[in-house]
Structure formats: C-alpha cells, structure tokens
N, C-alpha and C positions, 0 to 999 in steps of 0.2 A: 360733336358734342355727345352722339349714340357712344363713339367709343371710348369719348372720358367715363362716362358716368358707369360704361363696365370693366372697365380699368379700375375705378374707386371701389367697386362693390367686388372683383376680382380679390386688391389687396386688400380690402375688411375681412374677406372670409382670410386671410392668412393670418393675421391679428388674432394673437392667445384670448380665450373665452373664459369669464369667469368660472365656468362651470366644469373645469378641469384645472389642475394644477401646472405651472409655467415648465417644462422642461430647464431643469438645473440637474448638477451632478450632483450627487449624493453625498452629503455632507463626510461621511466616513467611508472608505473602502479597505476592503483585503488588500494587503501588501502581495505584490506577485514577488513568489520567489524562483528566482533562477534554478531551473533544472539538470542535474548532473549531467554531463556527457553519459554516454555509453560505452565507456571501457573500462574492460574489468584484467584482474590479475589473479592468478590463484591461490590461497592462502590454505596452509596444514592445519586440520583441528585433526590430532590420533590421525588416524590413517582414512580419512574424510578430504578431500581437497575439494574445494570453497571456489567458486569464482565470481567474485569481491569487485565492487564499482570501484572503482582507483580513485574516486572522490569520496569512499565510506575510509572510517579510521577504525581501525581493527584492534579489538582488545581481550588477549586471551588469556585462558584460564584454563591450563587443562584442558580437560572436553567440553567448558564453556567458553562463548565467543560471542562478542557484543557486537556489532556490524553500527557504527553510530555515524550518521546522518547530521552533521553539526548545523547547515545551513535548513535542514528542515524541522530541527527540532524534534528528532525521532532517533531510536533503537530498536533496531534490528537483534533480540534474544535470542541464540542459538544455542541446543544441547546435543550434544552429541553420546547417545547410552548404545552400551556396547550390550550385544543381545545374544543368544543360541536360538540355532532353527526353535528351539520346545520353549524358548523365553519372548519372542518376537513377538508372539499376536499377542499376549495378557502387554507388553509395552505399546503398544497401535492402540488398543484398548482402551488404555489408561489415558494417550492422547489424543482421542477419538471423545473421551468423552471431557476432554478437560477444555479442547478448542468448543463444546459446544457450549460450557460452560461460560468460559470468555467470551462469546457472541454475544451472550443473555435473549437470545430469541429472537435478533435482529435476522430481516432477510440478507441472504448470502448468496454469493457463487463460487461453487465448486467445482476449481479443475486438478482432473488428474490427468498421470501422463507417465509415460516411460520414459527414464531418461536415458543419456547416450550411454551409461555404461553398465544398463540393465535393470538398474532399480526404481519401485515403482514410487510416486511420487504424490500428493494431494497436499491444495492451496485453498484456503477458504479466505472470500474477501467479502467480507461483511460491508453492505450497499448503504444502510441507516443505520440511525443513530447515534451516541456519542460515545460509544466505546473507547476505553482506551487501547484497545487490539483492532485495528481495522484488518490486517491481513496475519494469519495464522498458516503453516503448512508444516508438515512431517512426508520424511522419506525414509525408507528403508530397500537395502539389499536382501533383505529376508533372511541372513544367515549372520551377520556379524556386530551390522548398529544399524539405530534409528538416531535420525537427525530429525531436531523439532526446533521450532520457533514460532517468536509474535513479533508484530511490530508493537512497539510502545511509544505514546506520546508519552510528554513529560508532565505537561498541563492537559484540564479537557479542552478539548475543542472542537469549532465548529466543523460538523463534515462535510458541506459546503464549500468552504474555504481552503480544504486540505486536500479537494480531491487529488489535484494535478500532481501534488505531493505523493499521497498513496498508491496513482495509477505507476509514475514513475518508479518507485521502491516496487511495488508487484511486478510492473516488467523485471525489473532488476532479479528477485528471487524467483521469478519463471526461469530465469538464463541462468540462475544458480541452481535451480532444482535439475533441469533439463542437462546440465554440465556433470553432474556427480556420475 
C-alpha cells in the first residue's frame, strides 16, 4: 500500500500544473531552408576572378555582378572600380564610409585578411538589427581595382530567422575574398 500511495503522488508531480503553460509546439514556425553545398567555380568580372557557390546564378554587367541566392531570397551586390596607386585610398574611403552608413549603427564584426594572391580584404557582418545589408565587404590590390559588395534581402526581415542563411553566404564571400 506504502508503495501505491507513492507511485500516485510520483505520477501527480508529472501531471501539467495550472500555473505554467502545457508544452505545445508553437503554432508558427521559420521555414528551414536547405543550405547550399560548398562548391564554388570561378567566374570573370574585368580581370577580378570570382569564386562563385555553383548554387548562386551569376548575373553580369560589366564591372557589375549580382551573385543571387534564389532559394534564400538574397543578392549578393558586386562592384568592381578600377583604381591608380594615387586614386585607391579616396575609393576605400568612400567605401569605408558608405558600409558604415549601411549598418545604421548596428553592432558588427569585422574581419580582415590577406588573400591568396595578395590583396587585402575586409568583411563586415552586422550581428543586429533588421538591415537590409547584413554582410558588406571590399577588397583591393592597392594598384588596379577595388571590389565592393552587400548582401541584400529583398523584403525586411527577421534576423533571427536568417541567421543560418547569412552565416552560409559569409562563409561563401570569406572563400571569395580569401580566393582573389
């Protein structure tokens, strides 16, 4: 009888309590979306070569190039300005201050880096907020171009919800910037 009566009082403590909410799943959730592989092919913007997810669709113009992301709903903005040693820093400059501009004062992390074929390289990936630039970066060889770009949603949205989205596209432009 001792060990019905704590067998009963056992499973009452496991019995949902008015005084909290019943575990249910969340009436709405984020849709996960499938993450691109990791392989890339190189693509010519001028004399820039690009090393491109083989799942982005490439669309150029010139020394513009759209890097687009169909299943995340994102572009990838690319400019590529051809520069002189004595024209390079007033262009760094001008995108130095137009990415801080784009952040609007959200906190950021910023990496730089050398890439493999000597030119220096900086990624800013904005942590909050609802921007519609989460990830920004410019590279330059110091002597001939600078390449710039953003990522752009198309709609706002939540950052949240996009992270795995953003991380994925930032490795991807680490392994483009890191490639030139």
């Amino acid at each position: 009888m001792k060990k019905m009566i704590i067998m009963v009082l056992a499973l009452a403590g496991c019995v949902g309590h008015g005084d909290r909410p019943a575990a249910l799943p969340r009436p709405r959730a984020y849709p996960r979306v499938e993450l691109y592989p990791a392989a890339y092919s190189p693509h010519a913007v001028g004399d820039v070569v690009l090393m491109v997810n083989d799942s982005a669709r490439v669309v150029a113009d010139g020394l513009w190039v759209d890097l687009v992301y169909p299943a995340y709903g994102l572009t990838v903005n690319c400019t590529v300005t051809q520069v002189t040693p004595s024209t390079v820093a007033s262009v760094l400059d001008n995108r130095t201050e137009r990415m801080a501009l784009n952040a609007g004062g959200a906190y950021g992390e910023i990496t730089r880096l050398m890439t493999d074929g000597g030119s220096t390289a900086t990624l800013l990936a904005t942590r909050a907020g609802t921007g519609l630039t989460p990830i920004q970066f410019m590279a330059t060889d110091s002597a001939a171009y600078v390449l710039s770009g953003a990522v752009t949603f198309s709609l706002p949205v939540d950052p949240d919800s996009i992270r795995p989205v953003v991380d994925a596209v930032g490795a991807d432009l680490l392994y483009l910037l890191q490639k030139l």
